[in-house]
Residue, then its C-alpha position, 0 to 999 in steps of 0.5 A: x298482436x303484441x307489438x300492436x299492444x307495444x306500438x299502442x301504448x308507446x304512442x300513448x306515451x309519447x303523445x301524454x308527454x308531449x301534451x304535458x311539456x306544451x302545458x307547461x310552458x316555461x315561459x310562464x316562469x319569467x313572469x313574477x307573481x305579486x309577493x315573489x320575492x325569492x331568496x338567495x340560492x343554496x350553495x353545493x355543500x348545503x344542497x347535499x347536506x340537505x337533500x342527501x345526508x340528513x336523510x341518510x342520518x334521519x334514516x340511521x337513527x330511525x334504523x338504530x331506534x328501532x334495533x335498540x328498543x327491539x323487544x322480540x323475544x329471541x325464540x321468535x326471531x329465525x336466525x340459524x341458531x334456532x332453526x331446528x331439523x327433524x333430527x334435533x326435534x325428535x331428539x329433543x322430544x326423546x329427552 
């Protein structure tokens, strides 16, 4: 019965796929429309710089932000100095 499910749905797949890429036919791009007027191409360097370090950089100084203006109160944060066991709360209740 699964592999009924499996062969089933892959064939979904395939068919939905191939239906896509005979509807999008790249013959349609050859054609001009009125207005098109394409620039010229980028370059590596300003294809990487765009699409791979100003994300990297918009995300570090979104990170740094957010680390700087952080205003969490230390008691709040769990980090192993503030974890405290049954021992070290009855001791500090003792006290």
């Amino acid at each position: 019965m699964d592999k009924k499910n499996a062969l089933r749905a892959g064939s979904l797949a395939a068919g939905t796929t191939l239906m896509m890429l005979l509807m999008s036919s790249p013959a349609l791009a050859l054609t001009r429309d009125d207005g098109d007027d394409p620039g010229t191409g980028l370059s590596v360097i300003e294809t990487l710089g765009l699409y791979v370090l100003a994300p990297l950089v918009l995300f570090a100084v979104i990170a740094g932000l957010v680390m700087v203006l952080d205003r969490s109160h230390e008691k709040h944060r769990v980090t192993s100095r503030n974890i405290k066991t049954r021992e070290t709360a009855q001791a500090d209740t003792k006290v």
